[in-house]
Structure formats: C-alpha cells, structure tokens
DRENDO-1510 file (C-alpha; in Angstrom, 1 decimal, always signed):
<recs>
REC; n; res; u; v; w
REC; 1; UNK; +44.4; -9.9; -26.5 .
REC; 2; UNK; +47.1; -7.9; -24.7 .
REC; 3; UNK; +49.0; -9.6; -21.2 .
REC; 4; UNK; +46.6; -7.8; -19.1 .
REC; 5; UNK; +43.5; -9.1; -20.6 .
REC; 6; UNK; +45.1; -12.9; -20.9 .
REC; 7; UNK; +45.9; -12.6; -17.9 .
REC; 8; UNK; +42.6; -11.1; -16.2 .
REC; 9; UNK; +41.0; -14.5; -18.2 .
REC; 10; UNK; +43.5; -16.5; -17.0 .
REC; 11; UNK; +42.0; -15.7; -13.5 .
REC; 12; UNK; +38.5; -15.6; -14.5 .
REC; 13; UNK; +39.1; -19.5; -15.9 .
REC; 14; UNK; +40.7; -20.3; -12.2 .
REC; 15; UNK; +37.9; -19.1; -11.0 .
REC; 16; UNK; +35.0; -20.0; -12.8 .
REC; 17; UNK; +33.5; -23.1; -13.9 .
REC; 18; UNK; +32.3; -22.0; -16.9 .
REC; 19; UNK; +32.5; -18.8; -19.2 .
REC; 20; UNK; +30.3; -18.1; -22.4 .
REC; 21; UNK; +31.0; -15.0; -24.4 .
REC; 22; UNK; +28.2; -14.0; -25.8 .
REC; 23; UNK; +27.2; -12.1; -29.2 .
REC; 24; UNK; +24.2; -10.5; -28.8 .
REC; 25; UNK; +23.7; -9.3; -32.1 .
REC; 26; UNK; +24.6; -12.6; -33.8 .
REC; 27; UNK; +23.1; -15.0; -31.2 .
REC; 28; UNK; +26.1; -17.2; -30.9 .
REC; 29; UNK; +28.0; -18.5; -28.1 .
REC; 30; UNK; +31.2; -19.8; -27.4 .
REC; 31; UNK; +33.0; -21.1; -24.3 .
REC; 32; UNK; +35.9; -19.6; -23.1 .
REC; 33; UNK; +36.8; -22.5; -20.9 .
REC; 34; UNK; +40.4; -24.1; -23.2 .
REC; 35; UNK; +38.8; -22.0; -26.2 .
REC; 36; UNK; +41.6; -24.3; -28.4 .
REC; 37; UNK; +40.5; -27.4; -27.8 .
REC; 38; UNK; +39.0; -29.0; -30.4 .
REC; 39; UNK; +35.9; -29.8; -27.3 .
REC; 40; UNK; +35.0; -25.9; -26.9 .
REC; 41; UNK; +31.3; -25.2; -26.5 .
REC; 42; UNK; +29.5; -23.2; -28.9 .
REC; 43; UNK; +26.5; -23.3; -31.1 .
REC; 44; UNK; +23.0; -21.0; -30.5 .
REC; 45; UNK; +22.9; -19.3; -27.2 .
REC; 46; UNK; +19.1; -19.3; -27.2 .
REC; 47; UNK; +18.4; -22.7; -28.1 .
REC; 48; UNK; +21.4; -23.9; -25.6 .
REC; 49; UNK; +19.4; -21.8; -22.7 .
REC; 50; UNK; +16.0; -23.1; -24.0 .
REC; 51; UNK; +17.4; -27.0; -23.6 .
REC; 52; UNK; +19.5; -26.4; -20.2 .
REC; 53; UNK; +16.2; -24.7; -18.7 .
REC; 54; UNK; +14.3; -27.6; -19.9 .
REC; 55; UNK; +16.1; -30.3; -19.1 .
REC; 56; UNK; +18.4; -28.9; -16.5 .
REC; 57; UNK; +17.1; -25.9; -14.1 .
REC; 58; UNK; +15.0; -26.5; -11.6 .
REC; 59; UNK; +11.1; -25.8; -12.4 .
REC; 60; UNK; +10.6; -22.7; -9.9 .
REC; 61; UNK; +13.6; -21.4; -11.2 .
REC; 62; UNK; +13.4; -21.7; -15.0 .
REC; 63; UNK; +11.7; -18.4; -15.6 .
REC; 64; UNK; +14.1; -16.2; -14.0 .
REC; 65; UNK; +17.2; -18.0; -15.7 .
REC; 66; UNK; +15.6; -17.5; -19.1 .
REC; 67; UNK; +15.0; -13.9; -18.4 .
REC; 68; UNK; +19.0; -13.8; -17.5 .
REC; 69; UNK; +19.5; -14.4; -21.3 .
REC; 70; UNK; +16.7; -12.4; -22.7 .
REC; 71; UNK; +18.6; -9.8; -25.6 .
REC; 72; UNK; +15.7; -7.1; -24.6 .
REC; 73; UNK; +16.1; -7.3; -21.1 .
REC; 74; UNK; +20.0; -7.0; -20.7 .
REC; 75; UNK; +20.0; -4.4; -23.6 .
REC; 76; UNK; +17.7; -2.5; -21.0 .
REC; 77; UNK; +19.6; -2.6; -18.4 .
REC; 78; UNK; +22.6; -1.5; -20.3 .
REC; 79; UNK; +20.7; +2.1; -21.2 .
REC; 80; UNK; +20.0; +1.9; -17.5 .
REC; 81; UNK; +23.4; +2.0; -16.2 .
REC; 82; UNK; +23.1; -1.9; -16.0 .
REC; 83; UNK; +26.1; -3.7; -17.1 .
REC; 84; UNK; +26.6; -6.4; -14.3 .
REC; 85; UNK; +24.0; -8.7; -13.7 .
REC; 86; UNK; +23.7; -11.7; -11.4 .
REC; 87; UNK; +21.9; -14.6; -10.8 .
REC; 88; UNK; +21.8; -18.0; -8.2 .
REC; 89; UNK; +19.4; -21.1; -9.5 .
REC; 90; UNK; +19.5; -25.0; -8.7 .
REC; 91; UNK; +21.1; -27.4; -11.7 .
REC; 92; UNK; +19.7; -31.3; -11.6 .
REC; 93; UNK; +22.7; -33.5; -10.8 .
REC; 94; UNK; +21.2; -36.5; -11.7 .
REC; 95; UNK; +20.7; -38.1; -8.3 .
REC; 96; UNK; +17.5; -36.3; -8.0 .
REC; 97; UNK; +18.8; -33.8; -6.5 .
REC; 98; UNK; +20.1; -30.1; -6.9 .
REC; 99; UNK; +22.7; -28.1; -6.8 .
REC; 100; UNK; +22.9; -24.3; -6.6 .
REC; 101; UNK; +24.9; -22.2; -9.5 .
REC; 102; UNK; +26.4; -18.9; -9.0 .
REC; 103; UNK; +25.9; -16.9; -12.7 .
REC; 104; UNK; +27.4; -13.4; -13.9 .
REC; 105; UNK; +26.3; -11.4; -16.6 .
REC; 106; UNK; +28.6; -8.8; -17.4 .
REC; 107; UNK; +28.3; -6.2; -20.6 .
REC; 108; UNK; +31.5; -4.5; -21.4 .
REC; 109; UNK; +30.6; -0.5; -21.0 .
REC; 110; UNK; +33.2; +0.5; -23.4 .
REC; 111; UNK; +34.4; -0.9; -26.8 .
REC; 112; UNK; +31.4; -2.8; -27.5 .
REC; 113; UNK; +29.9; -0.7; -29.9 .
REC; 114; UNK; +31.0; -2.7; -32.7 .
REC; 115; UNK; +29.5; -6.3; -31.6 .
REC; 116; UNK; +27.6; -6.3; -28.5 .
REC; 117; UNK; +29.1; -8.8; -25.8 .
REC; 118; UNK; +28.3; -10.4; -23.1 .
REC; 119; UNK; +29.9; -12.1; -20.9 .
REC; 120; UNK; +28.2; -15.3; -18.7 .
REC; 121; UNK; +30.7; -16.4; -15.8 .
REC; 122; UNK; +29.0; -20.0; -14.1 .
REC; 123; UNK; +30.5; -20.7; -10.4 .
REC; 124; UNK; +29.2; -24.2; -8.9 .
REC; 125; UNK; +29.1; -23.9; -5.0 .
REC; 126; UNK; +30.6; -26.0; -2.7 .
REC; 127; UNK; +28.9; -28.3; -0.4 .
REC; 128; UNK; +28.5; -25.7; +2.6 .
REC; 129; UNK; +27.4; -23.0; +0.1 .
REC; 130; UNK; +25.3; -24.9; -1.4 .
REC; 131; UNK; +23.4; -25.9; +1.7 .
REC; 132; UNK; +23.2; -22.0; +2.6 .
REC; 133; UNK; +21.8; -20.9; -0.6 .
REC; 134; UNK; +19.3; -24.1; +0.0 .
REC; 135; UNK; +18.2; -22.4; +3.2 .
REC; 136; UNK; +18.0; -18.8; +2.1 .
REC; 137; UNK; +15.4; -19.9; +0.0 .
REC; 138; UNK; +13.5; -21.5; +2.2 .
REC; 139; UNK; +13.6; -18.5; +4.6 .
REC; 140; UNK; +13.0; -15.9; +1.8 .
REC; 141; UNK; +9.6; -18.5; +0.7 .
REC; 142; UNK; +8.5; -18.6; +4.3 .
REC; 143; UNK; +9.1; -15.0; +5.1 .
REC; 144; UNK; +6.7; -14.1; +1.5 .
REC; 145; UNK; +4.3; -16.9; +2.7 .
REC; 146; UNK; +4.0; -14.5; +6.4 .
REC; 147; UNK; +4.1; -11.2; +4.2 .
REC; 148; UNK; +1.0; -12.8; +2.6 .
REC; 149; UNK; -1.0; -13.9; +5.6 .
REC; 150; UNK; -0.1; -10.6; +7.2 .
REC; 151; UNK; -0.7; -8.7; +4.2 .
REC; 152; UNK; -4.8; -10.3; +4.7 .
REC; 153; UNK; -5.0; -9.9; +7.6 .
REC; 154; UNK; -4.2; -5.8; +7.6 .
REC; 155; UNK; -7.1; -6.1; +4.5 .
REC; 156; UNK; -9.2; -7.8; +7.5 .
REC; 157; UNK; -8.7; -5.5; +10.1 .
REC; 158; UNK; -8.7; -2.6; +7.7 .
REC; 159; UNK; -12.3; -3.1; +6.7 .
REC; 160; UNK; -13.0; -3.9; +10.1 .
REC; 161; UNK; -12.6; -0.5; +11.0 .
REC; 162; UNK; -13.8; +1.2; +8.3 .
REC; 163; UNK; -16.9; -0.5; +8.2 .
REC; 164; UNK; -17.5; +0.4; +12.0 .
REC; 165; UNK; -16.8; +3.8; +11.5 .
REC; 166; UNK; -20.4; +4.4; +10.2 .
REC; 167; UNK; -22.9; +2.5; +12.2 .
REC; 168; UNK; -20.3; +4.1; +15.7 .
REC; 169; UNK; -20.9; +7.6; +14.3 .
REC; 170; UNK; -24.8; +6.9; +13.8 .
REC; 171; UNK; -24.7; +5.6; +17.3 .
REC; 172; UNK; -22.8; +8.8; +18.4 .
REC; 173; UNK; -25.2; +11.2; +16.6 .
REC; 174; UNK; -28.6; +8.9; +18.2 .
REC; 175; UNK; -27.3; +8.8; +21.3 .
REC; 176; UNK; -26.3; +12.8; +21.7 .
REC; 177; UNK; -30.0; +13.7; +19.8 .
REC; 178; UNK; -32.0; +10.8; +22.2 .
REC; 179; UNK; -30.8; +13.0; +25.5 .
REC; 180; UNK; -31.9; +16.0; +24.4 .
REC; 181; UNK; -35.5; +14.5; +23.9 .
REC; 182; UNK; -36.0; +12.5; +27.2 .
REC; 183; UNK; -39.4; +14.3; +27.2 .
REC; 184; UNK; -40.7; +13.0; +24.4 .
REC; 185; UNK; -41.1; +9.3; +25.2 .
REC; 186; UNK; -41.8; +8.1; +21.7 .
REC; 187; UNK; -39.1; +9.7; +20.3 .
REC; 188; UNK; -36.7; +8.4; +22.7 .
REC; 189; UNK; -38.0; +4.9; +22.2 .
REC; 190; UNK; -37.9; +5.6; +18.8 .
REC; 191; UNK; -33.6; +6.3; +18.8 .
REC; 192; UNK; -33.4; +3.8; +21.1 .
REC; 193; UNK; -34.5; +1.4; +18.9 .
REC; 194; UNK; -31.9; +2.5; +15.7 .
REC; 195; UNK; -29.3; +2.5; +18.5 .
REC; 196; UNK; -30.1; -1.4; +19.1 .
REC; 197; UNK; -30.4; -2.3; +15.2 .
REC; 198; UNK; -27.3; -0.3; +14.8 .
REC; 199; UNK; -25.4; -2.4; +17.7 .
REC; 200; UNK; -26.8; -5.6; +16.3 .
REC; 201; UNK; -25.4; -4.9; +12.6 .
REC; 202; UNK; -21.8; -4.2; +14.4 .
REC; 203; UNK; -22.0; -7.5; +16.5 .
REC; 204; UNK; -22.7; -9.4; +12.8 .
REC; 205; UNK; -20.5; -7.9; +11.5 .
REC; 206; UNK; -17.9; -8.6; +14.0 .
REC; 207; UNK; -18.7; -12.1; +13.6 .
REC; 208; UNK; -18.1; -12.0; +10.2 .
REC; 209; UNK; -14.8; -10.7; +10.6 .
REC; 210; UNK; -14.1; -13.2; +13.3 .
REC; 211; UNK; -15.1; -16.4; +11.0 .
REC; 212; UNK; -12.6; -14.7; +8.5 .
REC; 213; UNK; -9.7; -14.6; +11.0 .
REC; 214; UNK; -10.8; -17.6; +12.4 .
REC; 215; UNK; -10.0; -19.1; +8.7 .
REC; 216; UNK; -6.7; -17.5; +8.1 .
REC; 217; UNK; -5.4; -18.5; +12.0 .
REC; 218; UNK; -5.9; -22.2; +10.8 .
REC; 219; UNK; -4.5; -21.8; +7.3 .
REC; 220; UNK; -1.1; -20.5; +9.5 .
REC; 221; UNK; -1.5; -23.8; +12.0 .
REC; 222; UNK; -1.9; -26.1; +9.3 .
REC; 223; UNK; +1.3; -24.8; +7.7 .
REC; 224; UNK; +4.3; -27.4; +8.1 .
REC; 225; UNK; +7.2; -25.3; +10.4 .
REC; 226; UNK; +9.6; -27.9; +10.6 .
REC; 227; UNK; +12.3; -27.1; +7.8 .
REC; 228; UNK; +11.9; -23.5; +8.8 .
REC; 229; UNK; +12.9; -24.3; +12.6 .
REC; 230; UNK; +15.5; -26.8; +11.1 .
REC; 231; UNK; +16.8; -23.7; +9.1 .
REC; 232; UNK; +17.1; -21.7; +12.2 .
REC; 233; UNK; +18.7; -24.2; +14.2 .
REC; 234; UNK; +21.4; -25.1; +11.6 .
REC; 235; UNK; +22.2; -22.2; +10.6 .
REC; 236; UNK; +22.5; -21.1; +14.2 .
REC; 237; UNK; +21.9; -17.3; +13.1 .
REC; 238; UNK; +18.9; -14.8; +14.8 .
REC; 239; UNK; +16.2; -13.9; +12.1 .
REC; 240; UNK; +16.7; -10.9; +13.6 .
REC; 241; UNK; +20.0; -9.2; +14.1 .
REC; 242; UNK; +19.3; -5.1; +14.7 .
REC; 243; UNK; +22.2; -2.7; +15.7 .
REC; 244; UNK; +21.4; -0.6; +18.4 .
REC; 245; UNK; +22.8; +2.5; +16.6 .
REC; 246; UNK; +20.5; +1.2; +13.6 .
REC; 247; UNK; +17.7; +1.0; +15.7 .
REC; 248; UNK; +18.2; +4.5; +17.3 .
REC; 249; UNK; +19.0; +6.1; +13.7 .
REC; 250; UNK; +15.5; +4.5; +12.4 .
REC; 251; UNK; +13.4; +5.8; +15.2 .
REC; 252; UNK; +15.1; +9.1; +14.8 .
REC; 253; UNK; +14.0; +9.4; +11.1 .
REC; 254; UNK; +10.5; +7.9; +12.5 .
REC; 255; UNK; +10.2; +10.7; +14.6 .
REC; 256; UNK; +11.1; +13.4; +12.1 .
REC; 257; UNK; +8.9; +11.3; +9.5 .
REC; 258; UNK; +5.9; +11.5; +12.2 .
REC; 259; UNK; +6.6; +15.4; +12.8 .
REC; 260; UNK; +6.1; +16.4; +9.2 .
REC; 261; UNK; +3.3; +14.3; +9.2 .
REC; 262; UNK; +1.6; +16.3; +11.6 .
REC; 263; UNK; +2.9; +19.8; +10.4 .
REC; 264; UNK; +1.5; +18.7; +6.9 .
REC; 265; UNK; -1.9; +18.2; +8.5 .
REC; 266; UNK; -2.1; +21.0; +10.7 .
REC; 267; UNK; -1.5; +22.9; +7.6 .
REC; 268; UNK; -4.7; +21.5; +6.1 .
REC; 269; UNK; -6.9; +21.6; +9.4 .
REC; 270; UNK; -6.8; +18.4; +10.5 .
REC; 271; UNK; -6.0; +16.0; +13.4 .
REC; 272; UNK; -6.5; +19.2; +15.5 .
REC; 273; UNK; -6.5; +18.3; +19.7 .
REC; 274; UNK; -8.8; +17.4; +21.0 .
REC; 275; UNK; -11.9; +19.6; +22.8 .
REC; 276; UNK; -14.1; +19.2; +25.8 .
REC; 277; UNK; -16.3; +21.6; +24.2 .
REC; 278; UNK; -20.2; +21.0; +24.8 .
REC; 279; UNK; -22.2; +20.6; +21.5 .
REC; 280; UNK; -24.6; +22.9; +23.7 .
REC; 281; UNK; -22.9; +26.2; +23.6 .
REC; 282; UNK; -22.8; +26.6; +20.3 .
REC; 283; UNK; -25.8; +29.0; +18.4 .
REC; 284; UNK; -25.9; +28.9; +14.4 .
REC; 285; UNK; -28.8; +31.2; +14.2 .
REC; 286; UNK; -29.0; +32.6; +10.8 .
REC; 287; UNK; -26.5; +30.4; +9.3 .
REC; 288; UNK; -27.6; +28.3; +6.0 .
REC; 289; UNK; -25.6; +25.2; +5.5 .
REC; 290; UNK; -25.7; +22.8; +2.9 .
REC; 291; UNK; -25.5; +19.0; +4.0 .
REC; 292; UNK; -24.9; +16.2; +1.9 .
REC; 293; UNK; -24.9; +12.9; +4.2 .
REC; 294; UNK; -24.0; +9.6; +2.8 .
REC; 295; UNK; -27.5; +8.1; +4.7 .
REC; 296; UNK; -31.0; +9.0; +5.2 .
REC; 297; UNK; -30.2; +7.9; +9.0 .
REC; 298; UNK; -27.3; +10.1; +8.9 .
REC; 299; UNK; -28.8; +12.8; +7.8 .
REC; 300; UNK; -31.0; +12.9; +10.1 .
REC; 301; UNK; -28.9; +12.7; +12.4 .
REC; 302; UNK; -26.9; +15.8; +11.6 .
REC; 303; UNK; -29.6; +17.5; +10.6 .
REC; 304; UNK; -31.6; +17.6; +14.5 .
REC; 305; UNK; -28.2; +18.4; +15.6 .
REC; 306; UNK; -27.5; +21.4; +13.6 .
REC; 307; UNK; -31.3; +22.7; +13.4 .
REC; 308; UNK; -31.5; +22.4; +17.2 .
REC; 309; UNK; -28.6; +25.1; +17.4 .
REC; 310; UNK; -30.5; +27.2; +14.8 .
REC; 311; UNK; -29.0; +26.8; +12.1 .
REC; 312; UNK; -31.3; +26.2; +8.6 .
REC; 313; UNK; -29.9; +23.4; +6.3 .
REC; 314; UNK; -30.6; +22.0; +2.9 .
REC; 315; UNK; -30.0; +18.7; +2.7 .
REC; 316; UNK; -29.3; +16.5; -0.3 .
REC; 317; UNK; -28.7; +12.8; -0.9 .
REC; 318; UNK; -27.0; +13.3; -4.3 .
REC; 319; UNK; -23.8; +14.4; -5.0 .
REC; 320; UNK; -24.4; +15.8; -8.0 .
REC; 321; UNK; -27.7; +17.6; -6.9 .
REC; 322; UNK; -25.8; +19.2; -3.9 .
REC; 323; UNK; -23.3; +20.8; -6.6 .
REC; 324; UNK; -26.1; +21.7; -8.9 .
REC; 325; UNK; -27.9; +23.4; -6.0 .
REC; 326; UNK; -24.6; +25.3; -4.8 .
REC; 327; UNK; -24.4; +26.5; -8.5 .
REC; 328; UNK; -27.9; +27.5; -9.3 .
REC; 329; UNK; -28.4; +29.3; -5.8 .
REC; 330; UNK; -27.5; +33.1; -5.8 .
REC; 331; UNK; -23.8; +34.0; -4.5 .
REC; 332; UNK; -23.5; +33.8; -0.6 .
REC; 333; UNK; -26.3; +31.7; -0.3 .
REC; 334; UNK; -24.7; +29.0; +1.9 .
REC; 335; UNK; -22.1; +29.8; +4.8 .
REC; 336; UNK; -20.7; +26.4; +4.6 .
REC; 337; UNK; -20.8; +23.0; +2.9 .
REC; 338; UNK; -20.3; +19.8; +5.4 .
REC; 339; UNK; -20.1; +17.0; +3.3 .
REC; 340; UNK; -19.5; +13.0; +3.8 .
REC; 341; UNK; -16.7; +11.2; +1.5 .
REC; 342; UNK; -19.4; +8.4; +1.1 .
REC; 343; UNK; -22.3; +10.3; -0.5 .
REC; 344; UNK; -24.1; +8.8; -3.2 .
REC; 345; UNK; -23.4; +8.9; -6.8 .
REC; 346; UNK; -19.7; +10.9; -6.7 .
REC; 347; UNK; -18.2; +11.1; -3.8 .
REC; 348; UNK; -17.6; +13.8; -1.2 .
REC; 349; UNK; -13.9; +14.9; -3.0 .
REC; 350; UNK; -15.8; +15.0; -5.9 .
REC; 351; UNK; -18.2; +17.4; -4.5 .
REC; 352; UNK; -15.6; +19.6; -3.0 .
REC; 353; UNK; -13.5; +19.3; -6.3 .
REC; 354; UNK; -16.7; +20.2; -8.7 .
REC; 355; UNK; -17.8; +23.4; -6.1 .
REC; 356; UNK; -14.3; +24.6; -6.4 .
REC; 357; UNK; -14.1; +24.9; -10.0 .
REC; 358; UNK; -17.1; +26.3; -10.5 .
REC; 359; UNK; -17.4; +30.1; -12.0 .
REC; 360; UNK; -19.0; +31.4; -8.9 .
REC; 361; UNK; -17.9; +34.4; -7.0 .
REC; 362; UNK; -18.7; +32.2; -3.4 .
REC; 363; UNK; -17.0; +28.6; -4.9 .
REC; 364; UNK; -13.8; +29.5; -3.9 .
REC; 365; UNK; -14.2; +31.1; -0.5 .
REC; 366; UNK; -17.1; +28.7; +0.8 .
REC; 367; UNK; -16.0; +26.7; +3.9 .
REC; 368; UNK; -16.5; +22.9; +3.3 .
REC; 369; UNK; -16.0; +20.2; +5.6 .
REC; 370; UNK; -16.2; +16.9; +5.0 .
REC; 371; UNK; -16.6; +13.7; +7.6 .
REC; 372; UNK; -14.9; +9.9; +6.7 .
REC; 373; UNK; -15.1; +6.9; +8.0 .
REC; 374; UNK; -11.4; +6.3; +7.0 .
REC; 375; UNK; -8.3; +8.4; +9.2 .
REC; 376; UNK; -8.0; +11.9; +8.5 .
REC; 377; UNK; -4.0; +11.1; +7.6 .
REC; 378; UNK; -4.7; +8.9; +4.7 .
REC; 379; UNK; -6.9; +11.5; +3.3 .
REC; 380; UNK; -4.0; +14.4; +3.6 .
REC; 381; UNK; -3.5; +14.7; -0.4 .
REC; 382; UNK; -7.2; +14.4; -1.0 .
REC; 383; UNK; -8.5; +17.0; +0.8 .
REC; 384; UNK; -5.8; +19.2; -0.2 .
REC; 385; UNK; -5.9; +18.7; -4.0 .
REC; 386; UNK; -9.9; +19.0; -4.0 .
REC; 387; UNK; -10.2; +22.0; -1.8 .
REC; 388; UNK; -12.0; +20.7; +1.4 .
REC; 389; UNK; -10.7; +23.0; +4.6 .
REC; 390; UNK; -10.9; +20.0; +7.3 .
REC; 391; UNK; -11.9; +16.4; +7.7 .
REC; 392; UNK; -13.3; +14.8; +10.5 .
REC; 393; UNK; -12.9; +11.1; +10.9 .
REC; 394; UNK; -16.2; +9.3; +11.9 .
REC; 395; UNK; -17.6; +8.5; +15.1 .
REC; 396; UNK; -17.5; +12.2; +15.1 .
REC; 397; UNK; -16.9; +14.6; +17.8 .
REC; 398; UNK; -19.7; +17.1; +17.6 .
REC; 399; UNK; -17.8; +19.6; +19.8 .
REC; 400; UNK; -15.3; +19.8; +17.8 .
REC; 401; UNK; -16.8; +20.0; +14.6 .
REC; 402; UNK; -18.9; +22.4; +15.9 .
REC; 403; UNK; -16.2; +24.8; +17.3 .
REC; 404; UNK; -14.3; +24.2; +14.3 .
REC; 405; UNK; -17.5; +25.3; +12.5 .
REC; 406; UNK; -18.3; +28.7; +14.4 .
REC; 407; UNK; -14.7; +29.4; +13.9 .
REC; 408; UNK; -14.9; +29.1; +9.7 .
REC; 409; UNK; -17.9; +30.6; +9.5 .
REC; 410; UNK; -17.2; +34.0; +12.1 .
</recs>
C-alpha cells in the first residue's frame, strides 16, 4: 500500500466506524478498523450478516440489509455500471431501542480482476441524525400508506365511470329514438320504460360505489395522525417545498406533453371538436353497414338510428361471426364497419385487427369505427396498431358520429 492509499484509509478510519473488506470470491471478511491488533474482525462474511440481521437489524429492515451483501446482487450491479452502493437501517442498542446506521458498498472498478473486493464502510449517526432518519421513515411510510388509499380510490372512481358509460349511452340512444316516435304511444312507453330500468341500474350502482368510498373514508379516519403531525412540527419543514421556476418549467413541459397528445390523436381521428350537427340531416340511403354492438339493447338502439336514415345494416352479436361475415361476403359488400370494444367473445380491436389482416381486396380500405366506454386517449395505441380509423367514447354523440360517418364513406 503506497502513501496515497494509507493515507486515503487513514481518513476513511477517521471517518468511519467500521470498514470490512470484503472477498467476494472467497467469502471472507476482515476489518480494517487497527487491522494489527491481535482484536481485528474477521471470519465468514455471510454467516456474520446472517447473525447481525438476526440478532441485530431491525425486523422491517432485515431484508434489505441482507440483499446489501448478496454476491449476485452487487456482481449485478457491477456489469451495470454499479460500483457504489448505499444503504441506512436501524441497529438494536440494547435499551430497546434503535439506532440508525449509515452503510457503503463500494467495488473497486479497476484492479479487481484478480480477487473481487468490496468494500463495506459502517457510519453510526449522531443523535440529531438519527432522529431525522427516524422521521424520514415515518414520512416516506405515511406518504406509501396515502399512495395506497389514493391509488383505490382512482380504481373506485375509475370503474365508476366506465361502468356508466354504457347504461348513459343506452339512455342517450333511447332517449334520441323515443322522440322520433311520440306517435306511437306504445312504443314511447315502451323506451320509456328501458330509460327508467336503465336510471335505476346507475343509481345502484352509484350506491355501490358510495358504500365502497364510504369504507375507504373511514379506514383514512381511523388511521392514527399524531406522529406524522409530530414529524411536521419538529422538523419544522413544509411537505411541500416547490420552486416557482420549477413549477413554471413543469407546466411548460405539461403543456408540450398535452400538445403532442392531441396532435397524436388528431392524427388517428379522434377527440375531434365538437358538432352541433342534427342526427336529422344526415341520409345513408344505399349504404350497407355492418354493426357489431356489445348489447342486444344497444343494438337496437343503433340499429333504429341508422335504418331510420336509410341506411341497411347487418348486425351481429359475435365477434367472430361479424369477421367471418366480412370475409365470406363478396368485396365491397359493406361501406363501413362500426364496431363496440365490448362485443362478445373477442373484443372490438380484435375485430378490427382480424378484418385488417384478412386477404380481401376491401379489408384494408373498409372504414371501421369503433365506440368505448373508456376515453378515446387511453385507446391511442390500440386503435392505431389494429387499424380502426376513429373511436368514439360512449354516451355517444350521434351528430358527430354520424358526420364523421358521411365524411368516410363519401
């Protein structure tokens, strides 16, 4: 050992409380705390971790130190670029109490080809570090026990809306078909009725969703805040410390995030503005269309609405009918597929997917649409992989759809 290095130990000793070097390949450690003394530490560095976990570390942080020794792990990390690991866990002190450890793992990057090192440096915090350590812990456990709850409750609210999607859109399509039969009283009764079952089957399930959030607002009450406020107070620092500049810079990139966002879909045809258009004006007289609902109701929902404007429809239930009937059919047969995402059996990407890669001279230049109860902007790489031209999110506006419709098929 040249000065340099004695004396880059020589500091590292000053410094630490404790420093193992390590042979990886032999499994064998040895202090290099007063290495001459006849007291230095050595022996089996795997059974010494196994027994200072065991006895030592505290339980919700024994897993993590053992994993700072594992040979596979740090040998990992060293083809990774890794070669400077660290670590803080809580030590028993015999009172009953802990205290928190500073480690260092470092792996020499050069010369230790030979015999592979590595180099544990222990550093026992003072009082005032200690107790900071102690509270970053308890804020990083209460800020994972809110990710959780939040975490449900987005689940909650996600299926919320998803499930209302459908029974809104049914409403929608009832609703629009009911006015253009105020004639016909049975009829009229007749929607009016679905409309009410369909409003009833919201308002449970709105009460179901209510009893859930009900549940998790109490699990949040019953939770014990006081050490977090006392972590607050002591510390004396905001949870929340934002630079203006930061906050400017991150609503900038939200901006230009946002932007592509919505060049990306107008690219695909969707999340168009917009229209005031009338369902009325439109004529499809002589057009054949292909429907394949993800309902009987909703069928026939779409189906009144599209054979009122003239238009002459097959409908199918089946997803894998409705391709087998593109296929089968002579080329041209259909001006247009309008397909849900929820159809039976496969669903509506499926559909799309299957009719593109068909061998027929129409599969690639058929329009398809397809309708989902989910956003149109989570289904971006969906319906541009499986070759649907646009996506209408459910309730849906029939105006739209319907100039968007008379547009593809002109």
């Amino acid at each position: 050992m040249n000065s340099r290095e004695e004396l880059l130990m020589q500091i590292w000793r000053d410094y630490y409380d404790e420093i193992l070097d390590v042979s990886l390949d032999r499994g064998t450690f040895e202090s290099l705390i007063d290495p001459d003394t006849t007291n230095a530490r050595k022996g089996f560095i795997e059974i010494e971790i196994l027994l200072t976990a065991q006895k030592m570390v505290h339980p919700d942080d024994r897993t993590v130190f053992t994993q700072f020794f594992d040979k596979n792990v740090i040998l990992e990390g060293m083809k990774n670029g890794t070669f400077v690991r660290k670590l803080n866990f809580r030590m028993h002190r015999g009172d009953g109490k802990y205290f928190w450890v500073k480690v260092k793992g470092i792996m020499p990057s050069k010369g230790n080809e030979e015999e592979k090192k590595y180099f544990v440096c222990f550093r026992i915090l003072d009082n005032a570090s200690d107790e900071d350590m102690s509270y970053r812990k308890l804020l990083s456990v209460s800020l994972m026990h809110e990710k959780e709850i939040s975490s449900q409750l987005k689940g909650i609210f996600e299926k919320f809306a998803s499930e209302m999607k459908s029974p809104l859109n049914d409403i929608v399509g009832l609703a629009d078909i009911a006015q253009s039969t105020v004639s016909d009283t049975e009829k009229t009764k007749e929607r009016l009725k679905l409309i009410n079952e369909k409003i009833t089957q919201i308002n449970d399930f709105m009460e179901e969703m209510l009893a859930v959030s009900r549940a998790k607002n109490e699990e949040i009450a019953l939770r014990d805040d006081e050490s977090f406020c006392e972590l607050v107070a002591k510390t004396g620092k905001n949870m929340v410390l934002r630079d203006e500049a930061e906050e400017k810079k991150e609503a900038e990139t939200e901006e230009e995030k946002i932007g592509e966002a919505e060049k990306t879909l107008q690219k695909i045809g969707v999340g168009a503005t917009p229209t005031t258009a009338d369902p009325e004006d439109f004529d499809f007289t002589g057009k054949n269309l292909l429907v394949v609902p993800d309902s009987e109701l909703g069928g026939e929902i779409i189906l009144e609405m599209l054979t009122k404007r003239g238009a002459v429809v097959t409908m199918i239930m089946s997803g894998k009918d409705a391709v087998k009937d593109f296929i089968v059919r002579p080329v041209n047969t259909y001006d247009m597929v309008l397909v849900d995402i929820g159809v039976q059996d496969i669903d509506g990407y499926s559909v799309a997917h299957c009719i593109r890669l068909s061998c027929k001279e129409d599969a690639g230049t058929v329009p398809i649409f397809a309708l989902s109860t989910k956003g149109v902007a989570e289904s971006i790489v969906n319906t541009r992989e499986n070759g649907v031209n646009m996506i209408f999110s459910k309730p849906v506006d029939y105006g739209m759809l319907f100039l968007k419709m008379h547009e593809a098929m002109a």
